[in-house]
VEXDREN-2710 file (C-alpha; in Angstrom, 1 decimal):
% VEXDREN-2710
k/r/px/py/pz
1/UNK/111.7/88.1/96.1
2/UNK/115.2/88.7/97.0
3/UNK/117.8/86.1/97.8
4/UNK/121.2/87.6/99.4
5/UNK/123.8/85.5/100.9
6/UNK/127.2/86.3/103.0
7/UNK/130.5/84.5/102.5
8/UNK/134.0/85.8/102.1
9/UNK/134.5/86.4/98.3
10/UNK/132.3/86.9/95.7
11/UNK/133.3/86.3/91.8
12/UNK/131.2/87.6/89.2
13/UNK/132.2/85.9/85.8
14/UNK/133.4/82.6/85.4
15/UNK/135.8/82.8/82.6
16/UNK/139.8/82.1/83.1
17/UNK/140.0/84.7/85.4
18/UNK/137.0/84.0/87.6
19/UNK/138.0/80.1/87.9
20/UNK/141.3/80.8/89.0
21/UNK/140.1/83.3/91.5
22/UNK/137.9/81.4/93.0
23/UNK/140.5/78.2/93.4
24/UNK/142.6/80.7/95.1
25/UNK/140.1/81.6/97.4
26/UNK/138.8/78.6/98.3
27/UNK/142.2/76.7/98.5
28/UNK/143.0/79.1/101.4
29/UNK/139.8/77.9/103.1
30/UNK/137.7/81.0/102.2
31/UNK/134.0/81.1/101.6
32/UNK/133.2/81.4/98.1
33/UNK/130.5/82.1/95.7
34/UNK/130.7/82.3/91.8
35/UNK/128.1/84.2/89.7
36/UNK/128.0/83.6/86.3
37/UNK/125.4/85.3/83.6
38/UNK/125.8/82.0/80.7
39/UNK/124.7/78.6/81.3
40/UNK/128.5/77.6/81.6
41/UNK/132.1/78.2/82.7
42/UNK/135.1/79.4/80.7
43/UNK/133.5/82.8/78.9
44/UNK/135.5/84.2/76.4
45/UNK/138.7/82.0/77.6
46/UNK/137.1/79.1/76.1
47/UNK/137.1/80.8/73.0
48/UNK/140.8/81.1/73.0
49/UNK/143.3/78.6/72.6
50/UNK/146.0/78.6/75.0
51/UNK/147.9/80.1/77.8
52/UNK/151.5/82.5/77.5
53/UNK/153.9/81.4/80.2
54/UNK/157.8/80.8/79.9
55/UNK/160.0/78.9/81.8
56/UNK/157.3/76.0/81.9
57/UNK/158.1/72.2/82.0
58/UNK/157.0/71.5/78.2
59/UNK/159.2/74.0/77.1
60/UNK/162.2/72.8/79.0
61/UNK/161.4/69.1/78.1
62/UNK/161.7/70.8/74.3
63/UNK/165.1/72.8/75.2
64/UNK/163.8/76.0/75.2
65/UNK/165.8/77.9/77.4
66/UNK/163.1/81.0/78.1
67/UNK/163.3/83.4/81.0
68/UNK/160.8/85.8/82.7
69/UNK/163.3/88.7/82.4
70/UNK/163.5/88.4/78.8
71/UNK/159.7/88.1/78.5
72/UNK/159.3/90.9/80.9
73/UNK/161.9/93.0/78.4
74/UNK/160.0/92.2/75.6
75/UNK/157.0/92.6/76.0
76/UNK/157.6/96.1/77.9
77/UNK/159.5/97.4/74.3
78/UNK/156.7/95.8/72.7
79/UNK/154.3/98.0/74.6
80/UNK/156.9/101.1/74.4
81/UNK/156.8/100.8/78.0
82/UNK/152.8/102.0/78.4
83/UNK/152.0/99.2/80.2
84/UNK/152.0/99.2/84.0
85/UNK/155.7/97.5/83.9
86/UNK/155.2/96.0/87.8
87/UNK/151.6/94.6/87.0
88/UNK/153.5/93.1/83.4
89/UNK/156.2/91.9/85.6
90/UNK/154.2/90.3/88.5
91/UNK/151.7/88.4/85.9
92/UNK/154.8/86.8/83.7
93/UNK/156.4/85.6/87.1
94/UNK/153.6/84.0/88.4
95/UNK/152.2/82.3/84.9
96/UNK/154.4/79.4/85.2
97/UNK/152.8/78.4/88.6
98/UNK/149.3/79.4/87.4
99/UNK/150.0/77.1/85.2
100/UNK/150.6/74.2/87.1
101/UNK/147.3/74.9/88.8
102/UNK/145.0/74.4/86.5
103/UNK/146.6/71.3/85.1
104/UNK/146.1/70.4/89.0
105/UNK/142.3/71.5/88.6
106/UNK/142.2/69.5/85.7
107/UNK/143.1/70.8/82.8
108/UNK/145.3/69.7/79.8
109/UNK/148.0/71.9/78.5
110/UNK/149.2/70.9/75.3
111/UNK/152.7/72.9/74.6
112/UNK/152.4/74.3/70.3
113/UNK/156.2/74.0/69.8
114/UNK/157.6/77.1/67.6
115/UNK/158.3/75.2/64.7
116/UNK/154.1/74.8/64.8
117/UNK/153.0/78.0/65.0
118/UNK/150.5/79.2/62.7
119/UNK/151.8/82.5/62.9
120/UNK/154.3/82.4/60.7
121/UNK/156.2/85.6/61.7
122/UNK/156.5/83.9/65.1
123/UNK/158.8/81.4/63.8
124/UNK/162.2/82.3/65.1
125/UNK/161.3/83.9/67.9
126/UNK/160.0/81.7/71.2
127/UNK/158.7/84.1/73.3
128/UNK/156.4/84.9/70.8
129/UNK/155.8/81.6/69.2
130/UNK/156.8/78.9/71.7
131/UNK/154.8/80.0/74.8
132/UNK/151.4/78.9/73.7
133/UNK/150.1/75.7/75.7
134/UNK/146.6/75.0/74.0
135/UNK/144.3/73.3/76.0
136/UNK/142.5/70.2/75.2
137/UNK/139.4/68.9/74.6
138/UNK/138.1/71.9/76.3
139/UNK/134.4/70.6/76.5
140/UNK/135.5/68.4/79.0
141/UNK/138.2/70.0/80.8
142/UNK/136.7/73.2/81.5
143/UNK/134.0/71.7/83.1
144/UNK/136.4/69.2/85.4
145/UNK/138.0/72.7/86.5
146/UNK/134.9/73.8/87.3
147/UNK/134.3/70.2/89.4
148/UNK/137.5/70.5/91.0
149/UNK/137.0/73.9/92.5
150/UNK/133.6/73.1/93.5
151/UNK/135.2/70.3/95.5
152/UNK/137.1/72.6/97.0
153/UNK/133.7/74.4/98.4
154/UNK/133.2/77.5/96.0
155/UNK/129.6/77.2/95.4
156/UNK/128.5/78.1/91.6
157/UNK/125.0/79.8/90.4
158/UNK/124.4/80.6/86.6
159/UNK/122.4/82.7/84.8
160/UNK/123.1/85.6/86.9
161/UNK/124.1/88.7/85.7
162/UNK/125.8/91.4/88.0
163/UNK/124.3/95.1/88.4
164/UNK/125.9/97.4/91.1
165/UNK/128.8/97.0/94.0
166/UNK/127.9/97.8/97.4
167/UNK/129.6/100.6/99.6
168/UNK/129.7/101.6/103.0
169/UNK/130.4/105.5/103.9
170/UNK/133.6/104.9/103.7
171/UNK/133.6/103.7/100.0
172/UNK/134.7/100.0/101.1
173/UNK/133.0/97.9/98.6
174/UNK/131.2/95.0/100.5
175/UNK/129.8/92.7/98.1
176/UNK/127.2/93.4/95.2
177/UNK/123.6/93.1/93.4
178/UNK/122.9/91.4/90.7
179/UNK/119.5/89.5/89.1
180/UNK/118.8/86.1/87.7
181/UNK/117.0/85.0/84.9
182/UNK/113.6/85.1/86.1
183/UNK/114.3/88.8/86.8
184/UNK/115.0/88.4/90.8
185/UNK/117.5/90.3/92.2
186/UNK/120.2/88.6/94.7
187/UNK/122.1/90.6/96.8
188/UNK/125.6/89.6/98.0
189/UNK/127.8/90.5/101.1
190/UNK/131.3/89.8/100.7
191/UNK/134.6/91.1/102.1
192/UNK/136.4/90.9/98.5
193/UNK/134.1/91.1/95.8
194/UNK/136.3/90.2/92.5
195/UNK/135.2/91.4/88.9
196/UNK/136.1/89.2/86.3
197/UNK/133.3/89.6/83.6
198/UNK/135.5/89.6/81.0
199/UNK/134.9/93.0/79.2
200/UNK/132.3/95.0/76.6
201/UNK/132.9/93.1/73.8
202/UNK/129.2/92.6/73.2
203/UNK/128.4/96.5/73.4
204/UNK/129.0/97.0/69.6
205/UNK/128.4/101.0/70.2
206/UNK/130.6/101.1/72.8
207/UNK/133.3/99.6/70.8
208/UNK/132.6/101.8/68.3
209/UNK/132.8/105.0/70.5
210/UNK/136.1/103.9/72.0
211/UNK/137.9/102.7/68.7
212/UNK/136.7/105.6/66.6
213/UNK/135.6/103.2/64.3
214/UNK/132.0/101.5/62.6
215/UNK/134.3/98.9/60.8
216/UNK/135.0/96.3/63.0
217/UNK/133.4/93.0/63.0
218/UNK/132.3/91.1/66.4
219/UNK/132.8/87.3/66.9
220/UNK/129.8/87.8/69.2
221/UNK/131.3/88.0/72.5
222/UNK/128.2/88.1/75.3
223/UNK/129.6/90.5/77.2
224/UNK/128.0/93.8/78.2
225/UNK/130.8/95.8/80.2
226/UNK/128.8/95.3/83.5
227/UNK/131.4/94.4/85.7
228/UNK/133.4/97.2/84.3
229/UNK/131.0/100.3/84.8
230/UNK/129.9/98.8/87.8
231/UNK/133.4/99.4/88.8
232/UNK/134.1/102.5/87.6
233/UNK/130.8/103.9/89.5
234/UNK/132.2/102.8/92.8
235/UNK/135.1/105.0/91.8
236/UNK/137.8/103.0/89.3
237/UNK/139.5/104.7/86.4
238/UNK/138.9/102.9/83.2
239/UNK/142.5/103.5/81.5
240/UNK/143.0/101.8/78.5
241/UNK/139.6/99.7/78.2
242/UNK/139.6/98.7/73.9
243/UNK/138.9/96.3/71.3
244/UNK/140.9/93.2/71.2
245/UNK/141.1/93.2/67.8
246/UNK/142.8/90.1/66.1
247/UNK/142.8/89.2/61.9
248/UNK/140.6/90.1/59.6
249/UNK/137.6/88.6/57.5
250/UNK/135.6/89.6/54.3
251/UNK/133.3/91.4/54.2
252/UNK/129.3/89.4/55.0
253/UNK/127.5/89.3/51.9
254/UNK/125.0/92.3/51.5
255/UNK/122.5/90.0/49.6
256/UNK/122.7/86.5/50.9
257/UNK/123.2/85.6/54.7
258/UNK/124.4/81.8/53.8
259/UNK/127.6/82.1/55.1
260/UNK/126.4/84.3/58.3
261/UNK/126.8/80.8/60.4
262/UNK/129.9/80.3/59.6
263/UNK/131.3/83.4/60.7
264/UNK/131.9/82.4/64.5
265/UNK/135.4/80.4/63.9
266/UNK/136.3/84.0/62.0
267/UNK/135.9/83.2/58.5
268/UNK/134.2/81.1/56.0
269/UNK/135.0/78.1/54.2
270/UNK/134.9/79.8/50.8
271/UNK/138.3/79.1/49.0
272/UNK/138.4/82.8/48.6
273/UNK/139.7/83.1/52.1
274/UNK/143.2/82.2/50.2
275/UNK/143.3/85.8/48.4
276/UNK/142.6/87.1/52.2
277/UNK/145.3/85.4/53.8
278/UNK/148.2/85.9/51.0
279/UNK/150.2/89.1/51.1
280/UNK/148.4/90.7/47.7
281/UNK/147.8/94.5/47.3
282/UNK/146.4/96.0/49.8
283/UNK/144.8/99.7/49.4
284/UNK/142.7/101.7/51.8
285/UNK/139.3/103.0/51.0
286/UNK/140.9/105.7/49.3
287/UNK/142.9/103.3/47.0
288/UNK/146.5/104.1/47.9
289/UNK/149.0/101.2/49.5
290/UNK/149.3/101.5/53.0
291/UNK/151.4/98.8/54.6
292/UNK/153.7/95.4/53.8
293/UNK/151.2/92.8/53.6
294/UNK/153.2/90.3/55.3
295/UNK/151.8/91.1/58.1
296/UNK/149.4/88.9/57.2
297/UNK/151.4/86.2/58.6
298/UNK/151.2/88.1/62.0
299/UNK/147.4/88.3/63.5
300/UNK/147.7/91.1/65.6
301/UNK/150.4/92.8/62.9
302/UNK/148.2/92.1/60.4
303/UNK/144.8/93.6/62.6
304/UNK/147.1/96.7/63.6
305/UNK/147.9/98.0/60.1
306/UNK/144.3/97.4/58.8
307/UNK/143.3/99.7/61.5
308/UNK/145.6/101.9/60.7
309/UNK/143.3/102.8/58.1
310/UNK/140.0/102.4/59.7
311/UNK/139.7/98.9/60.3
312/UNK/138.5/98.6/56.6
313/UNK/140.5/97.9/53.6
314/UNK/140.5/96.6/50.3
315/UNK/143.0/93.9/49.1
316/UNK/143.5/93.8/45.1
317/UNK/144.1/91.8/42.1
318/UNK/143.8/91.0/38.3
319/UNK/141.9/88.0/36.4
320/UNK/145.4/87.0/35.9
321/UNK/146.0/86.1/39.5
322/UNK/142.6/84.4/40.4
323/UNK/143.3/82.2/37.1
324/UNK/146.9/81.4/39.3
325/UNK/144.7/80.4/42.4
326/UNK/142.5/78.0/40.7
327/UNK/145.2/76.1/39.5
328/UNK/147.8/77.1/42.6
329/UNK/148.6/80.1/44.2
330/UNK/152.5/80.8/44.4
331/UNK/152.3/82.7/47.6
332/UNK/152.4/80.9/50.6
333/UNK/149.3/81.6/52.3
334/UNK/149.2/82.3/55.9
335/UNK/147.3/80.6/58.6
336/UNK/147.0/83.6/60.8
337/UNK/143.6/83.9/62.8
338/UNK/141.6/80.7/62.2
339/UNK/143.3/80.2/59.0
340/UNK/142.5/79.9/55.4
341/UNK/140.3/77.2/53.9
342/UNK/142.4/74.9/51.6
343/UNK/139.3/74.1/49.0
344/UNK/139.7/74.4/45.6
345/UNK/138.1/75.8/43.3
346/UNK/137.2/78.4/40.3
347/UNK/138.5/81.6/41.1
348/UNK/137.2/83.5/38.9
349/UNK/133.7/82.4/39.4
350/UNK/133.7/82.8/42.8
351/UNK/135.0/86.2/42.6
352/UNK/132.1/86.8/39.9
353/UNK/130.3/85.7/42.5
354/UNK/131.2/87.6/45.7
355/UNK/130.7/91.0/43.5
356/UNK/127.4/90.1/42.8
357/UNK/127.0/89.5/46.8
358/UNK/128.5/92.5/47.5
359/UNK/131.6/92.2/49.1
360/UNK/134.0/92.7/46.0
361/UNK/134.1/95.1/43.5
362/UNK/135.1/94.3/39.8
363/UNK/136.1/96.6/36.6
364/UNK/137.1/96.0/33.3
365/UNK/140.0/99.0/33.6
366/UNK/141.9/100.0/36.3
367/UNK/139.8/103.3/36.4
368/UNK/136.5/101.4/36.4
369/UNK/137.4/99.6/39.2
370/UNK/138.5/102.4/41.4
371/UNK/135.4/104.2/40.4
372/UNK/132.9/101.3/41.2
373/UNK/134.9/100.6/44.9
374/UNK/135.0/104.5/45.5
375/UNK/138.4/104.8/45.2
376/UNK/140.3/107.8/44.0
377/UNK/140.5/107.6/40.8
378/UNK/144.3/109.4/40.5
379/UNK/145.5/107.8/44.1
380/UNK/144.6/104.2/42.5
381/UNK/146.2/104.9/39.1
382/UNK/149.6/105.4/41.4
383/UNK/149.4/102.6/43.6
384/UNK/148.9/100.5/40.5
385/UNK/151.8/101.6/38.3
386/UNK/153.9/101.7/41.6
387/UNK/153.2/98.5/42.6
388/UNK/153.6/96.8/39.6
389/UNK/157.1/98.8/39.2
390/UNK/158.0/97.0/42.6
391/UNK/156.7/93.5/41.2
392/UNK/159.0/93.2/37.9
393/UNK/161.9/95.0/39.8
394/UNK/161.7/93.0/42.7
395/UNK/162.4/95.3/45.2
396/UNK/159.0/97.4/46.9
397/UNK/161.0/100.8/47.5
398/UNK/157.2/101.8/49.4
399/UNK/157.2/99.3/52.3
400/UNK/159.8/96.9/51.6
401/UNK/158.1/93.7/51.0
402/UNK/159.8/90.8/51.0
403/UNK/161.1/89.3/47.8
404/UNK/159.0/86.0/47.9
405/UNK/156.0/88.0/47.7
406/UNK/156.3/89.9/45.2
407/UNK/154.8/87.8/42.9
408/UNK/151.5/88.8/41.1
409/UNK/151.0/91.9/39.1
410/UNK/148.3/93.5/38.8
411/UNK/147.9/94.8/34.9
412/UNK/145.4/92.2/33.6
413/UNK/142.2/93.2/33.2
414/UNK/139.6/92.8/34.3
415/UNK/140.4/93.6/37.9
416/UNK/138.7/92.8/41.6
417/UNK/138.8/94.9/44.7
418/UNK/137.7/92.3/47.9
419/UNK/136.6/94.0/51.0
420/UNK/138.5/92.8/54.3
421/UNK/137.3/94.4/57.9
422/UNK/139.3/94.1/60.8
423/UNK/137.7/91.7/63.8
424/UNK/137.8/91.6/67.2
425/UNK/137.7/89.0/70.0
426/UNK/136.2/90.5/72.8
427/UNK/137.9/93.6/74.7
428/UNK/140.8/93.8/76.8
429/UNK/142.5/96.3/79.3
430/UNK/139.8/98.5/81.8
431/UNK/140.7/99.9/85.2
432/UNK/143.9/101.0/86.9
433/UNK/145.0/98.3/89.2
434/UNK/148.1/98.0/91.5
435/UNK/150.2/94.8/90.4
436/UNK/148.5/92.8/92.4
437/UNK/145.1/93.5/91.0
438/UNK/143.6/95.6/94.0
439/UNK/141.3/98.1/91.8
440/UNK/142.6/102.0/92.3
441/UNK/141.0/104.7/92.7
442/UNK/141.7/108.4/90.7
443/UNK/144.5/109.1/93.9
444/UNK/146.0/105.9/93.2
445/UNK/144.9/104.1/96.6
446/UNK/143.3/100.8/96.3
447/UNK/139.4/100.7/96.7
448/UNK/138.8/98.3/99.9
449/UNK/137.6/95.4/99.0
450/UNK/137.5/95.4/95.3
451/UNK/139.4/93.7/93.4
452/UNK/139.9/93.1/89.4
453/UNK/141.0/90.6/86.7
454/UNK/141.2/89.0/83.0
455/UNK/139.5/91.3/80.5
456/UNK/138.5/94.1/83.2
457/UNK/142.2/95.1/84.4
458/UNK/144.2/97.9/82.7
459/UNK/147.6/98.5/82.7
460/UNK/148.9/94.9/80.8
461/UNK/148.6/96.4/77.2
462/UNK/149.7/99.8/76.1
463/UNK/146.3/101.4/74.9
464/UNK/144.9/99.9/72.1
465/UNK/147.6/97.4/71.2
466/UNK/147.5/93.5/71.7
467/UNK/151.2/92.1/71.7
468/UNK/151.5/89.4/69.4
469/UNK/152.6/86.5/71.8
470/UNK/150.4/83.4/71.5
471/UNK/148.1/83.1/74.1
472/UNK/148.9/86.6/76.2
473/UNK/145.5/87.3/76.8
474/UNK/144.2/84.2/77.8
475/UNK/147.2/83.8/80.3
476/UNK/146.9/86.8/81.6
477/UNK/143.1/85.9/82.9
478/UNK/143.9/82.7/84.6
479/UNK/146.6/84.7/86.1
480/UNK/145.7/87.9/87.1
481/UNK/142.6/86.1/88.5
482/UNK/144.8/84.2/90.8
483/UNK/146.6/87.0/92.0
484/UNK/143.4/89.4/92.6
485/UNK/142.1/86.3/94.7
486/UNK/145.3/85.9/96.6
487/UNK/145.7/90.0/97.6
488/UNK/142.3/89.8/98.7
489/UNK/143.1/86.5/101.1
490/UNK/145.6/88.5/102.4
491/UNK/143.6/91.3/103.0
492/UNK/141.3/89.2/104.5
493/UNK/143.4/87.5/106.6
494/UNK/145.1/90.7/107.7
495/UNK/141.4/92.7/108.8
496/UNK/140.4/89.9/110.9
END
């Protein structure tokens, strides 16, 4: 049996983007209809924590004096102007008022002031760490957004997953297929059909394909990339579609899957997440240094420079150091990503431990433990004496580390080699879009009736490379969302 309806705007996905497409629709008195493959709003934007936006209430009632031009500079050098700089420019001008939407619909924005930021690199600069407005209790917000636009006459169906967009001869996209959970198929007729799926997160080999990497580790995002290849059969250019990719974790246990669970927040509660998130040695699976491990007090910095080396890396220390940890570590340990755990315990039984579970390696010589991680043996011998040249002299001549972490040698046997892989959150970026979010085609021209959003849109991100602003992402769906929904009201007003 097939069901098919006909309204005005059809939204597939009901993440951040979705929502705030369909409020836009529906607030201008348009027909609406929201399909959504989960049991439950918000997608991946639940996940996340906040919203980016400057020149925002919170932030004046706290003195910060940000502007959109500055952000819009920023983030554009940030990108080495890659991004699509009117799309960049349109979204940070119009997240402010986004903003004050979805407090409207019903959600509560909370503004992290800079001085709070977990990401301690953030610290003195606002942009970066004084935009993020968390939302609250978002079990019970996100679904009084969903209530509020609902009120407003979009109609809602779940467990539906989109397939294909519809075409007429003259490539206008008029609505879609998709099937529900029971396997029937529901057609849709729609004069804007907006895609706002939120990515291919969930297609672990397409990940792969497009990062050029097996290393990476999913948070288990549920999305498939539908929306996106459905879009790019009807004649989009997928520009810059990639991993989000966001901290790091250790390595899962080869021999014991007790910590698997605990894996969604994006680590476990091992204390052993303390040598992760401190700025030790850091070698790549070759065994040479490779970056300044503060970054680990940036996530995306931090993410970046372990890809670098293919999203797999290897951070290092002696027996000495763990003995330091059980009693207290003397670097300060970042809270990056979801953070560290702060439980004590014995270091050097836990690291006994995770070699035996297969996600650390241990030798009783510096050449053992090179050879048992699969390190060169020669390249690792270097690092070592190098490194340890840069601790007692207190100045890293390789990559400039900061003073205060120079700390812990690495010259007492026996020694430990931890695996960390890079994770990501989803993906971000897709097709080209003009800066209001119609979807283009390989000309350039817009695609009739199809428009884009959130974790489908390219052109916000130069390729492959998340900005480290708290909450860009997730503001960017909310907003792009609103502005797709309001280019295709216009549209739609101006056709009839």
């Amino acid at each position: 049996m097939v069901k098919e309806y006909t309204v005005d705007v059809v939204v597939a996905g009901a993440g951040g983007a979705g929502l705030s497409a369909a409020h836009a629709a529906a607030q201008n008195g348009l027909s609406v209809l929201v399909l959504e493959k989960l049991a439950q709003v918000g997608g991946n934007t639940k996940i996340s924590s906040g919203f980016f936006a400057v020149g925002t209430d919170e932030q004046k009632a706290l003195g910060y004096q940000l502007t959109t031009q500055e952000a819009i500079d920023q983030l554009q050098e940030h990108n080495h102007y890659l991004s699509n700089g009117a799309l960049l420019k349109n979204v940070i001008e119009h997240a402010k008022e986004t903003l004050e939407e979805l407090k409207q619909l019903g959600m509560e924005i909370q503004l992290n002031p800079v001085e709070n930021t977990t990401q301690f690199a953030h610290r003195n600069n606002k942009y970066r760490g004084g935009s993020y407005h968390m939302y609250m209790d978002k079990n019970r917000t996100f679904p009084a957004v969903q209530k509020s636009i609902e009120a407003e006459g979009a109609q809602f169906i779940f467990g539906v997953t989109m397939k294909e967009l519809l075409q007429d001869t003259s490539g206008r996209v008029t609505g879609l297929t998709a099937v529900d959970e029971n396997g029937e198929e529901i057609i849709v007729h729609a004069k804007a059909s907006i895609i706002t799926t939120g990515g291919f997160g969930a297609d672990k080999r397409r990940v792969a394909k497009v990062m050029r990497t097996v290393n990476l580790r999913s948070l288990g995002v549920p999305n498939f990339g539908e929306g996106l290849s459905a879009m790019e059969n009807a004649g989009a250019v997928n520009i810059d579609g990639a991993a989000l990719i966001h901290a790091a974790q250790m390595a899962e246990s080869v021999v014991s899957q007790d910590t698997k669970g605990k894996q969604l927040a994006g680590f476990n509660d091992s204390p052993l997440t303390q040598l992760l998130l401190s700025p030790l040695l850091w070698v790549d699976p070759n065994g040479s240094r490779f970056t300044n491990e503060d970054v680990v007090y940036d996530t995306v910095q931090w993410s970046n420079a372990a890809y670098g080396v293919g999203s797999k890396y290897f951070y290092v220390m002696d027996k000495a150091t763990l003995d330091s940890y059980t009693k207290q570590p003397q670097l300060l340990i970042s809270k990056s990503g979801p953070g560290a755990s702060d439980a004590k315990g014995d270091f050097v039984a836990l690291a006994d431990e995770a070699v035996q579970q297969g996600i650390a390696f241990k030798g009783d010589t510096i050449e053992e433990l090179a050879q048992n991680a699969g390190f060169d043996v020669a390249a690792f011998k270097l690092t070592i004496a190098e490194y340890n040249t840069a601790i007692h002299s207190q100045n890293d001549k390789q990559f400039s580390k900061s003073v205060d972490s120079l700390k812990y040698a690495v010259e007492n046997g026996p020694y430990y080699a931890f695996i960390g892989q890079v994770v990501y959150l989803g993906t971000v970026g897709g097709v080209r879009v003009d800066k209001d979010l119609r979807v283009l085609d390989v000309h350039m021209k817009a695609i009739p009736g199809l428009y884009t959003g959130g974790a489908n849109a390219g052109g916000y991100y130069a390729p492959r490379n998340y900005p480290a602003y708290e909450g860009l992402a997730s503001g960017f769906s909310w907003t792009s969302g609103r502005l797709a929904s309001l280019a295709a009201v216009k549209d739609i007003t101006e056709n009839n």
